[in-house]
N, C-alpha and C positions, 0 to 999 in steps of 0.2 A: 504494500500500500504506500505510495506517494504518503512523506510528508509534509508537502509544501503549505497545507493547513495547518501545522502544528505551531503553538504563540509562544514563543522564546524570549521573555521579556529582557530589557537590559537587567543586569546583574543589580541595579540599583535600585531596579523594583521588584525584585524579589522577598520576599513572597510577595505571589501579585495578590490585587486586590481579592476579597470576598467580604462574604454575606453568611455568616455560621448562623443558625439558631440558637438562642441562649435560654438557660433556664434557674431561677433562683428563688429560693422560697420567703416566704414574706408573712411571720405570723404562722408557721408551718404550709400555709399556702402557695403550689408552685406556680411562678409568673413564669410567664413565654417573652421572648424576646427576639428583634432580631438586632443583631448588630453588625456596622458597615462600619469595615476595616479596611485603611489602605493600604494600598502596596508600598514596600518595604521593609524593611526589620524594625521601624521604630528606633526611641520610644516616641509610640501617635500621642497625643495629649486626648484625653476622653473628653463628650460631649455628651451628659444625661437628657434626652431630648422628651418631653413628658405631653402627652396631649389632652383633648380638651373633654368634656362630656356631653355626649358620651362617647364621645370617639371615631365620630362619623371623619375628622381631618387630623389627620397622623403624623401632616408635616413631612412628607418621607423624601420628598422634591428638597426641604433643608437635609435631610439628613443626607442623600446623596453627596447635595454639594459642599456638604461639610466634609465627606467623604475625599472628593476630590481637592481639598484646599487642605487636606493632611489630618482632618481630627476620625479621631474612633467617634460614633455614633450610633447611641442605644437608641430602639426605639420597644416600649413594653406594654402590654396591657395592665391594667390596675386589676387588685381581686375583684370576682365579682362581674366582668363584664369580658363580653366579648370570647362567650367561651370558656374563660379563664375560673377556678371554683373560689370557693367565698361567697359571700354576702356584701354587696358596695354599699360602701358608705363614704360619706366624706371625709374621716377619719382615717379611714384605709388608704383611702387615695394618698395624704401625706404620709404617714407609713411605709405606703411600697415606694413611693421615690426618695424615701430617707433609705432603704432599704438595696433602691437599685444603686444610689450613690456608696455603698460599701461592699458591692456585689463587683460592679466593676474592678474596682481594686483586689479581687481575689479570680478574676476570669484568667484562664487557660494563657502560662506564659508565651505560648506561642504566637498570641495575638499581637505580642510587642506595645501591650498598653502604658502608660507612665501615670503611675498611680498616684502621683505628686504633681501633677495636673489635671483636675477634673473640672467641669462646668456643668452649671444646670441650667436648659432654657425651654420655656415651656409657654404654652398658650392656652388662653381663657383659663379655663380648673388649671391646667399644667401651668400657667404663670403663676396663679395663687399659691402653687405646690412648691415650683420652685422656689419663691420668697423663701416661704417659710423653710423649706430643705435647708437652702444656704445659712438662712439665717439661726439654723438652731446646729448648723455642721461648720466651725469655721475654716474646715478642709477643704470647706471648697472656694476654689482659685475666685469665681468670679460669676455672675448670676446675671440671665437677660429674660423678662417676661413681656408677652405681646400680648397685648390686649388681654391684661390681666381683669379676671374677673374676682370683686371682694367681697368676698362673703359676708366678709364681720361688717363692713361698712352697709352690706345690704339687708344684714340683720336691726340695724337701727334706723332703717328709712318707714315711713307712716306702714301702714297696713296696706292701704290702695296699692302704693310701689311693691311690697314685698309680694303681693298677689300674684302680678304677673311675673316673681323669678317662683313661684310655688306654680302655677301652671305649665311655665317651661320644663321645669323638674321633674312632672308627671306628662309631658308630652314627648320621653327623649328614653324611654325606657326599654325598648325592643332590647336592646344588645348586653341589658343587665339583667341580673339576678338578684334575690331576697332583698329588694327595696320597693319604695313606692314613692310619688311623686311627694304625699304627706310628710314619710319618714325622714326625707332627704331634706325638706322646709324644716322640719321641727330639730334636726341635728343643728342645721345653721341659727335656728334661733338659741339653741342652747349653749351653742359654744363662742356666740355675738364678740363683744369688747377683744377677746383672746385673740379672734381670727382676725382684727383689723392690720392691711397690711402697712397701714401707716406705724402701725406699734412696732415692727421692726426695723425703723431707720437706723436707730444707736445701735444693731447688731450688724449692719451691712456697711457702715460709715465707710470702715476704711478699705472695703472692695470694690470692684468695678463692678458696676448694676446697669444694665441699659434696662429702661423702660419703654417698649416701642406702641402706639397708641392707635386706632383708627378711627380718624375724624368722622365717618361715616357711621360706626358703630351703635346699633340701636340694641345688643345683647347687654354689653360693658360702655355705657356711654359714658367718654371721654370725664365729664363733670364730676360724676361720682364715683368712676373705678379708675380714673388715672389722674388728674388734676390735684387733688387730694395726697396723693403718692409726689407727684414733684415738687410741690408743698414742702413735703416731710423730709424727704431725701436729697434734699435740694444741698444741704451741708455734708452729705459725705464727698470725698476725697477726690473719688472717681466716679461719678454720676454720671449717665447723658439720656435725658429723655428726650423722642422722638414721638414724632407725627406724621403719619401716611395718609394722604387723602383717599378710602378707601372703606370695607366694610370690617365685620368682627374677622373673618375670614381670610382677610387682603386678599381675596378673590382675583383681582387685577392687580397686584401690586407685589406677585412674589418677587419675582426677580428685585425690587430694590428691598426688600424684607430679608432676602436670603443675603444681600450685600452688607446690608447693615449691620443682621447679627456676626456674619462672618470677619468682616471689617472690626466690630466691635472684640471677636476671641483673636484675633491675631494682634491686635492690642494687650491682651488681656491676659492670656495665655505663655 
């Protein structure tokens, strides 16, 4: 057989790139993962990439192109949803990405990951997750959330506003398990003041935080899940909030979304 098909990478991208499935247990619960690793021996710097609820946008167009700009790139499902066993809760969800940010650090040395550079960056639930990750792990390098959605801040808006994040919560449930759209409203009201993301600025000061925003945003509108946050964080060290004219989604706007975060870890990292 002819091997003029055969892909013979230069020696400097050896091991070439892949895409392993990873698996880590969380709570005794095993999460699925997949992770995009580049080509060469490392050490890649990690990227805990954490998506939104329930998980309909996975982000996997960043995770690629983080891929190609040199970083390792998790992408996992939370307990509870997607397959994955557990009961979801909002609780769990920061759980398993405190739990994937130490799982990495112990994945297959083969991968060539550097466990002394990590980042968390996550969108809607996955930015609020990320906050608080970073900010209760000071091992991690540096923290970026898009179109962060805040719980705690939503937990002390009138009754009227909080209606409609209690209808969304029960209109998004296909792909979870043991919740309900009530259960998921009544966690955020109970864990209110604690979960504001504004209360972690004094733990994030002196790391780099991009805050990326979508003007268009009728999920996380700008006023009250981000405006609020640059406010607060405005005095740490290495700050940069952003604004894309665009929706929760950045439906139209990846490509300068994937620039920015990227832009932002090769700073950072």
């Amino acid at each position: 057989m002819s091997d003029r098909w055969q892909y013979d990478p230069d020696p400097a991208l050896r091991p070439v790139a892949r895409t392993p499935e990873v698996r880590f247990d969380s709570a005794g619960v095993p999460l699925l993962g997949v992770l995009h690793v580049p080509a060469g021996p490392g050490p890649h710097p990690v990227v805990v990439l954490l998506h939104g609820f329930p998980g309909n946008e996975r982000n996997f167009d960043l995770a690629q192109a983080m891929r190609r700009a040199g970083y390792a790139a998790l992408v996992f499902h939370y307990r509870g949803s997607w397959g994955v066993g557990g009961d979801y809760r909002w609780s769990g969800v920061l759980a398993d990405a405190a739990r994937a940010v130490s799982a990495v650090r112990t994945f297959d040395p083969a991968f060539g990951l550097d466990p002394g550079r990590v980042a968390v960056v996550g969108h809607s639930l996955g930015g609020f997750a990320a906050l608080h990750t970073a900010a209760n792990d000071p091992s991690v390098r540096a923290v970026a959330a898009m179109a962060a959605y805040d719980f705690g801040a939503m937990a002390a808006e009138p009754e009227v506003v909080r209606h409609e994040a209690r209808a969304m919560f029960g209109s998004d449930l296909l792909p979870l398990r043991g919740t309900s759209g009530d259960a998921l409203y009544e966690e955020m009201l109970a864990h209110g003041p604690l979960w504001r993301l504004a209360g972690l600025a004094p733990r994030l000061a002196d790391r780099p935080v991009l805050l990326v925003a979508a003007g268009n945003d009728t999920v996380a509108p700008p006023p009250l899940h981000h405006e609020p946050l640059v406010a607060a964080y405005s005095r740490g060290q290495r700050f940069e909030p952003v604004t894309l004219p665009s929706d929760h989604a950045f439906s139209d706007h990846r490509v300068a979304l994937t620039r920015t975060v990227i832009d932002f870890l090769d700073r950072s990292l």
